[in-house]
N, C-alpha and C positions, 0 to 999 in steps of 0.2 A: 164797563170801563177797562176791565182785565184785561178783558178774551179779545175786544175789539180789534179789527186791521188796521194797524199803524197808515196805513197807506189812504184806507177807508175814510180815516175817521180826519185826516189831513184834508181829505179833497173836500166835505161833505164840512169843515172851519173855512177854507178859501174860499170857497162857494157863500158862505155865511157872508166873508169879508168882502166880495164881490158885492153882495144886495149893501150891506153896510156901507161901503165907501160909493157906491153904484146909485140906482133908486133914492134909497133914504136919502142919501148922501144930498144926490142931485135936489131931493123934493126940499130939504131942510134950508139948501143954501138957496134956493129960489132961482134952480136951473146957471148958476153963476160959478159954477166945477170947472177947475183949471185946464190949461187945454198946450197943447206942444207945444204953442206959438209963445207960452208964457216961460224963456227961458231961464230964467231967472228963479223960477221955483222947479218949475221939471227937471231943470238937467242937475243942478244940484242934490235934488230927493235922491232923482238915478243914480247918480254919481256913489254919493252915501250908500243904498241898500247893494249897489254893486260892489264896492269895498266889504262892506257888513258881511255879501257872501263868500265871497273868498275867506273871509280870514273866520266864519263858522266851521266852513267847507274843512281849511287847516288844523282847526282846534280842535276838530271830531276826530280829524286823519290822526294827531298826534297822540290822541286819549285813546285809540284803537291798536296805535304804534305800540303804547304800555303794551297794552295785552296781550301782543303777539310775541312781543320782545320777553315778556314772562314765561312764555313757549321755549325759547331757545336758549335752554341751559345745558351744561356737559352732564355726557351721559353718565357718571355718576348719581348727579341732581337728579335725572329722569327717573332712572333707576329707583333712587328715593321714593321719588313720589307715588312708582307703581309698588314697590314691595309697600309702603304704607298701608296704600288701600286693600293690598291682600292682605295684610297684616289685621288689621281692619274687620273683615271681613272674616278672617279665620278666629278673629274675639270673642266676635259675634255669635258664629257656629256654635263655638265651646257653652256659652250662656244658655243660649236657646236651644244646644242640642240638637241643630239640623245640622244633617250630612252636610247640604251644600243648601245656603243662598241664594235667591235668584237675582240674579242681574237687573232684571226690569225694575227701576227704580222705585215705581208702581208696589209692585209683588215686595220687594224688597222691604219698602212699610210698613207692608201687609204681615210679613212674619214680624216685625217688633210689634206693632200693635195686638196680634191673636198673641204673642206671649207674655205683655203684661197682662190682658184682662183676663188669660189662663193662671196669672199668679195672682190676680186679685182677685179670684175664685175661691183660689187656694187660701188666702187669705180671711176671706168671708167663713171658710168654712173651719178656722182655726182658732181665731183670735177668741182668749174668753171670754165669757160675760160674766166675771165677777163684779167687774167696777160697769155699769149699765149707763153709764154717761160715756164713758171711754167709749165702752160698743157701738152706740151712737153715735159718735163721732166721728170712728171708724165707715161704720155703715154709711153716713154719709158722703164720707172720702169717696169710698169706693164707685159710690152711686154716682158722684161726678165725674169719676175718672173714667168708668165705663161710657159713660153716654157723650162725654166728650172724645171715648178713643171710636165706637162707633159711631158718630159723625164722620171722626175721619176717617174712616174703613170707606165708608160711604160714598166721598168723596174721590177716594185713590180708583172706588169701581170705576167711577167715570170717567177717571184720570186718561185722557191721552197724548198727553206729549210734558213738556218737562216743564214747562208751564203751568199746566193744570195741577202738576204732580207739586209743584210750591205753592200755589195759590191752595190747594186742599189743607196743609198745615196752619196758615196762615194764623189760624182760631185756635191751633193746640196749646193751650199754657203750660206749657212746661215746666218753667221755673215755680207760679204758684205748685203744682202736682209736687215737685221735688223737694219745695220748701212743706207744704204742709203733710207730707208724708215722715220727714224726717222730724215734724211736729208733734206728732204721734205715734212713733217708736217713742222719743224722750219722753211722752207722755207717758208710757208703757213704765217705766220708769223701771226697767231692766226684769220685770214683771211676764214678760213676754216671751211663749217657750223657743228653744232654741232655733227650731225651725223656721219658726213666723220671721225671726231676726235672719236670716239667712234669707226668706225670701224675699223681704221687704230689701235686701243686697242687691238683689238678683234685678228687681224693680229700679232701684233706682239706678243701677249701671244701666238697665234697660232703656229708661228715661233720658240718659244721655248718651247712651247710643243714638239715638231717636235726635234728639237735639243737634246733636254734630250732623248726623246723615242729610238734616232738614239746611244747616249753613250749608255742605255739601255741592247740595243739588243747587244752592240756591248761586253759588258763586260761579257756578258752570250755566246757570239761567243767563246769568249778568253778562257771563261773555260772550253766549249767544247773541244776545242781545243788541252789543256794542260793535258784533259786525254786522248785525244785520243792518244798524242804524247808520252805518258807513257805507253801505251798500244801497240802502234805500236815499239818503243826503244826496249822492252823488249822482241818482236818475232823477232826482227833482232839481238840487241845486245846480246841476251841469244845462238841460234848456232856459230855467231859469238867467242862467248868466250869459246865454247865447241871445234872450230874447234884447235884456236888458243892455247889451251892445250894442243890438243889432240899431236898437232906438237911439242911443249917442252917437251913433256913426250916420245912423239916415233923419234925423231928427226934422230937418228943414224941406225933406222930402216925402214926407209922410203928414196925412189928414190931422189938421187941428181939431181933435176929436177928446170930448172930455171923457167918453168911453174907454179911449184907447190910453188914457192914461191911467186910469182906475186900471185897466186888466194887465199891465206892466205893474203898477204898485200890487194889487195882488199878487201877481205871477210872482214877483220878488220877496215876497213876504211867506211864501209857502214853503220854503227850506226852513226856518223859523217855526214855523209850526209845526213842522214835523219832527225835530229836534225837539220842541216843546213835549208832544204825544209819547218821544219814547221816554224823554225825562220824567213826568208826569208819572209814569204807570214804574218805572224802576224806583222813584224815589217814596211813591205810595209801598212797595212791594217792601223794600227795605224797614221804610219804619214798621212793620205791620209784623216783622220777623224781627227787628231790632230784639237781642239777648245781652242781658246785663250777667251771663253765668246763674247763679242761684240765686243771685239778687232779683227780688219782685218789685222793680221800678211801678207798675201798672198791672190790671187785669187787661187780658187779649178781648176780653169780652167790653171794654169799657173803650178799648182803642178802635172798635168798628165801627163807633161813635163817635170818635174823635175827642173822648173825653177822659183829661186822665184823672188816672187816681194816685194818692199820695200812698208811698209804700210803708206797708208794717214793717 
């Protein structure tokens, strides 16, 4: 559903809609499928879906006008927005201690993830065992934070483009990680030598480092996105609107064909579905990343299911 081509997965729904309104169609109503000569229902239908396209065609143009128009601020604004993200980046450094950052959005994951599970090492190998429930509870923290950051490791290997690089997060809960680690310092109940309280610091800036990088990429996905889908509307919805004329303008000179009417209602129905496919997968993407901050509205684990859960 992710990965799939929007383009793909458009032709391969009209194609469906085609047998649907086509065949079936034909077999259901007992061969008695509308036909050009019926104007009274055709040129109206057309009339309609050819209005309908334009004014999608427009409503996509002007939700894509946003974004671009978000582009075009004074160069102070710009300015801003670049020293941030070095700003950003050089926080980063300081925490984790690398010279330099890699760019590759990818790699870039890769060093926040190897330095929390290098401090949750440090951690395992720290933390006392006077109180032997605490340690266990600990231990268990850790045990899930690893294996949930090495999934995501796992994930960013195969990561190739910036898509893959947000759908690999998708699963990282972060806020439960943020919330129940800062559950168990207070459990520590200041109990905890100084160090360990310093790393578990270090951990949770790391955590929202992690966090923000993750909205990041993910708003730069979105706008990818919204021109591509202005770009692809406009090779589908532009023949679409040519076919759809060409049959109002020659209607009374063209075969009374109930074929030919189903493949103009399809043909016209296919900018709608395509607009459907990228809605669909941005607005899955979205909730699927949705962050309440440190609030644990839901587990990520319970959202892949489509089931929530009520927060602690």
């Amino acid at each position: 559903m992710y990965r799939a081509n929007r383009l793909t997965v458009t032709t391969i729904a009209v194609v469906l809609l085609f047998v649907l309104f086509g065949p079936v169609g034909h077999l259901l109503t007992g061969g008695l499928g509308q036909t050009l000569s019926r104007h009274q229902t055709v040129v109206p239908l057309v009339t309609t879906l050819l209005s309908g396209n334009f004014l999608l065609v427009s409503i996509v143009v002007s939700v894509n006008s946003l974004f671009v128009s978000g582009e075009q601020n004074p160069l102070g604004e710009q300015f801003g927005r670049i020293h941030s993200v070095s700003q950003f980046r050089h926080r980063l450094e300081e925490v984790t201690e690398f010279d330099h950052v890699p760019g590759r959005p990818s790699a870039f994951l890769r060093v926040l993830t190897g330095d929390i599970v290098e401090r949750a090492q440090y951690l395992e190998e720290r933390i006392p065992a006077t109180d032997l429930e605490f340690r266990e509870d600990f231990d268990a923290y850790l045990d899930d934070l690893g294996a949930a950051t090495a999934d995501l490791n796992a994930k960013l290997d195969e990561a190739a483009g910036p898509l893959d690089v947000v759908l690999a997060t998708l699963a990282y809960d972060y806020e439960r990680q943020v919330n129940d680690l800062q559950r168990l310092r207070a459990e520590g109940d200041g109990d905890l030598p100084e160090s360990v309280d310093e790393t578990i610091d270090d951990m949770l800036d790391l955590l929202q480092y992690l966090a923000t990088t993750r909205e990041y990429f993910k708003t730069l996905y979105f706008r990818r996105e919204f021109a591509n889908l202005s770009r692809d509307l406009f090779l589908v919805a532009f023949p679409a609107i040519v076919a759809m004329s060409f049959v109002l303008l020659h209607i009374d000179q063209l075969p009374q064909s109930h074929w030919l009417v189903v493949g103009v209602h399809v043909v016209s129905l296919a900018p709608i579905v395509l607009l459907g496919t990228y809605i669909l997968r941005v607005v899955a993407i979205a909730k699927r990343t949705e962050s309440a901050g440190q609030f644990v509205i839901y587990d990520r684990s319970d959202t892949l299911q489509g089931i929530p859960r009520d927060a602690e």
